[in-house]
N, C-alpha and C positions, 0 to 999 in steps of 0.2 A: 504494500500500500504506500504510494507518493503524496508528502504533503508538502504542499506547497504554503510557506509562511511569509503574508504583506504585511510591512511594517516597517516601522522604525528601522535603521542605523542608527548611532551616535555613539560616539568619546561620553563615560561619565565623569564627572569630576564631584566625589563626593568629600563632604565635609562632616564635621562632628561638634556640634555645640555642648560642653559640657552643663548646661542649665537644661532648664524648661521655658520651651515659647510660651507656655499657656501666663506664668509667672511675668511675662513683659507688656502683655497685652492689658491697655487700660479700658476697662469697660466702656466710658463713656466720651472716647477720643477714638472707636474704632473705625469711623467713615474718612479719618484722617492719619492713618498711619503711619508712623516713619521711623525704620527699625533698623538696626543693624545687628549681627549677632558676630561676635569674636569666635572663630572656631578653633580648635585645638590641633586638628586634625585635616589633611588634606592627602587624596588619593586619586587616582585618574586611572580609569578602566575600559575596557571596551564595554559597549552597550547597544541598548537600541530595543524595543520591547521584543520585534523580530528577528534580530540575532540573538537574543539571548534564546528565545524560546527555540531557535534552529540550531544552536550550540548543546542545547540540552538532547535534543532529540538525534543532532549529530550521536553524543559521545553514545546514547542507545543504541545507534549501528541503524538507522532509521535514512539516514540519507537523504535529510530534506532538503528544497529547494528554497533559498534563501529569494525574494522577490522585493526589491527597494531600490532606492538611490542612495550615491554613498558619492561622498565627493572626493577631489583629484589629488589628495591626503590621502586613499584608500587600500593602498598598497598591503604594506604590512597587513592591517585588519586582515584583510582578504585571505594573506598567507595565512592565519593565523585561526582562520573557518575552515577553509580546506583543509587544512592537516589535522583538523576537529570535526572531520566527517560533513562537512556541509558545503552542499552545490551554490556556490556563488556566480553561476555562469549567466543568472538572470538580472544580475544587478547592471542598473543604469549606475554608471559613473561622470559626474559632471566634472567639465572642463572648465569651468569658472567657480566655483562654488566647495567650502569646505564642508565637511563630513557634519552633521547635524551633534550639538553637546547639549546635553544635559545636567545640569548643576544644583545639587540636591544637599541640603542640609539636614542632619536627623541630631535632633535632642539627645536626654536621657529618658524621659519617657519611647523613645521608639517613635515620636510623631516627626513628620517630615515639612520642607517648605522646599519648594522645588521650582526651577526656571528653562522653560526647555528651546531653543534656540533650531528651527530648523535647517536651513542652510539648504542646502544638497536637497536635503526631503521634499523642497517644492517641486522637483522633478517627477517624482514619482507616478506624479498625473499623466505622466508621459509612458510609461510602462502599459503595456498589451498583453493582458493575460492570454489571452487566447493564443498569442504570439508563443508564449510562455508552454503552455498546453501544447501547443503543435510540436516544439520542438525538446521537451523535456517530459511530458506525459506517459502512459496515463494519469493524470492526475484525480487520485480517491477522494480529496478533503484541498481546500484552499481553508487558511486561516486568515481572516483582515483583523489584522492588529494597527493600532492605533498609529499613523501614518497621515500625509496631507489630508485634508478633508478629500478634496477632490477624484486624489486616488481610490480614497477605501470606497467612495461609492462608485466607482468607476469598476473596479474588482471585483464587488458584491455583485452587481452587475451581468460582468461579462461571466462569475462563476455560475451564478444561478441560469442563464443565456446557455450556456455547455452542460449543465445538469450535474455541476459538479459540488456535492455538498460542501457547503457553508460553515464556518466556525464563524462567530460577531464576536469582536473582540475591542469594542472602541473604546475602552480604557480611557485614559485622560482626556483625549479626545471629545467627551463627553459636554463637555462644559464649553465647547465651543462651536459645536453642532446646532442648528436649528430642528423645530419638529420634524419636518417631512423631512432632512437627511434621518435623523435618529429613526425615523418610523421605515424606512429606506436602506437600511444597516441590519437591523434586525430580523425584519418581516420575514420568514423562511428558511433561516439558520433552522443547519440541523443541530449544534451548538450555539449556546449562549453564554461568554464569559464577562462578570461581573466579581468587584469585592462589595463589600456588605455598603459602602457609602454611592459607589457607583450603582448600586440597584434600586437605593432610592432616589439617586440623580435619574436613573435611566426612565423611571416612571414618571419623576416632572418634565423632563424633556421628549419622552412619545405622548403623556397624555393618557396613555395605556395605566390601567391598573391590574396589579400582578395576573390575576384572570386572563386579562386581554394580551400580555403577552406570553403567557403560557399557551395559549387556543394559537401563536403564530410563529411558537418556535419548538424547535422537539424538547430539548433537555434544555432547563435553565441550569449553569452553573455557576454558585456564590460562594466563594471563601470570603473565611471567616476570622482569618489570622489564628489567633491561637484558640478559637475554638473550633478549628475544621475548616471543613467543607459542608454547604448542602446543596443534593441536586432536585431536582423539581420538575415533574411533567403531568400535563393536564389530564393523562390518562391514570397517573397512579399517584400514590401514598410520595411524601417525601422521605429521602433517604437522607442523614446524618451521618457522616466520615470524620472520626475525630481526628486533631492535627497529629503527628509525632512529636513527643518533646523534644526540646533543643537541649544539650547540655550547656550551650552558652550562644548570646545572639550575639554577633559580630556586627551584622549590619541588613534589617531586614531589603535594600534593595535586590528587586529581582529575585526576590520570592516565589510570587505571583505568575515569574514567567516562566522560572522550573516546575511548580504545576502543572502548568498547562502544557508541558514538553512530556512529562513523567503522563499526564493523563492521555495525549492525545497518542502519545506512544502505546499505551493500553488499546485503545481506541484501536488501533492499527492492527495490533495482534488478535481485535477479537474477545477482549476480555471483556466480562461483566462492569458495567458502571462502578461499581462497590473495589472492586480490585482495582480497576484502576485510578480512582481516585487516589485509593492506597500509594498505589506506587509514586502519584502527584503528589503528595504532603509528604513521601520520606524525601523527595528530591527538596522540597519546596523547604523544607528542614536541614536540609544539606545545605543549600546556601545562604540560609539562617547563620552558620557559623562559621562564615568566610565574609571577605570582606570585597566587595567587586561579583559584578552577576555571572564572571566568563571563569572565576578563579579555583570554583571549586571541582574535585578529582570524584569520579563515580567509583567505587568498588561494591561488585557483586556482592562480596561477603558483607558491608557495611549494610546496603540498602536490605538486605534480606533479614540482618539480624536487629535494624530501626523498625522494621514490618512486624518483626517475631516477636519485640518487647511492645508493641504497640496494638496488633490486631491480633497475636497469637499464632502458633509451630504453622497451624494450618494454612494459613493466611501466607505466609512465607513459602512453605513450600511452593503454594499453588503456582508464585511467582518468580520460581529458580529457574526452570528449563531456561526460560527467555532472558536473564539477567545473567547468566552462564558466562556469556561474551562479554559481559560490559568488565571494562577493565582502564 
């Protein structure tokens, strides 16, 4: 099964305030802001919501097709996906424009303030899935992750136009979308990814209440940070996936995209919802304690025995044949 992941590139450059933003914030001056925060801590990583999530599914031996623009910076990166199991042969590379960054600031609480700078990524409206399909196909699943506006409905588009299932992934994105894109993004995903703040954003932004878009997408999926996962379909009962503990959080960036790397990778093999969510929160917990979304190392025996203390022998075994090769 070929998944093809649209989305983001970008350089992250994260930082570490050793306070709390909530603690700076004065109640009654908040429509005039004006903060700075001294960080401690400065790191610069690769990123991008769909490399990370085509980095993770690389190191699974999954072999996805990386789909984005990346600017004329993009070298290295590139080297550094291929040799991480991931087809970058569909990336636009701009000739004027740098590689999209990211600049993210995380507390001691674990809350984030983040600024993302596109660059490069305004190209991606320029990207032809179908083009993409023709020449790197079959393709099982296209995932649109959060990427120009222009692009991700251009993608939804031309994937649902080919009959090729949908993953709706518009993450940050969300907040800059008007209704009929947001209504336009979602509608017929055979996936639906959301965190627990984006699911109530996604409903003031379709207008949709959970009902309505449950009746127009197969499986809704919401992580919950450290209380799980839950998925959701209008035909059955919801299911609960609790998360995997962390032995220590390093830096929750790019949690959320190994997830959805470790799930869709389920997805691929055929496994039940339930397992593979499994397998999404030990990854998603894996890079819980690394610091950078591309830094952490997969081992078979690690993720099988995060599975075994968390769902139990059974639960682990069912998911060794396939994790056999990750190394």
């Amino acid at each position: 099964m070929r998944i093809a992941v649209t989305g983001s590139i970008a350089t992250d450059h994260l930082m570490v305030f050793p306070g709390r933003f909530t603690e700076q914030l004065i109640k009654d001056q908040l429509e005039r802001v004006s903060l700075s925060f001294l960080a401690d801590q400065l790191k610069v990583h690769r990123g991008g919501v769909a490399a990370n999530i085509s980095f993770g599914l690389g190191l699974l031996g999954l072999d996805p097709v990386l789909v984005g623009a990346a600017g004329m910076d993009f070298a290295e990166y590139d080297t550094w996906l291929r040799t991480n199991g991931v087809d970058t042969s569909a990336v636009r590379v701009s000739e004027t424009l740098h590689t999209a960054r990211f600049v993210c600031t995380t507390d001691q609480d674990q809350n984030q303030i983040a600024t993302f700078y596109a660059g490069a990524m305004a190209e991606a409206r320029h990207i032809d899935l179908a083009e993409t399909a023709a020449h790197r196909g079959p393709l099982a699943l296209v995932l649109v992750g959060a990427d120009d506006p222009a692009a991700m409905l251009r993608h939804t588009a031309a994937a649902h136009r080919l009959g090729i299932p949908v993953a709706a992934d518009p993450s940050q994105q969300l907040a800059r979308i008007d209704r009929e894109q947001a209504r336009r993004l979602v509608d017929g995903a055979t996936w639906l990814f959301t965190n627990e703040y984006e699911s109530a954003l996604l409903r003031e932004r379709t207008g949709w209440s959970e009902d309505d878009l449950l009746a127009r997408v197969g499986t809704w999926i919401t992580t919950l940070g450290a209380n799980g996962v839950s998925l959701a379909r209008a035909d059955g009962p919801r299911l609960h996936v609790p998360a995997v503990p962390a032995d220590r959080i390093a830096d929750p960036t790019g949690a959320g995209d190994a997830f959805r790397a470790g799930f869709l990778a389920g997805v691929a093999w055929q496994w039940p919802h339930e397992q593979a969510a499994r397998l999404g929160c030990a990854l998603a917990t894996t890079v819980l304690e690394s610091v950078g979304t591309q830094e952490y190392k997969l081992l078979a025996t690690d993720l099988t025995a995060r599975i075994g203390r968390t769902y139990g022998n059974d639960a682990a075994r069912a998911l060794e044949p396939r994790l056999a090769g990750v190394s």
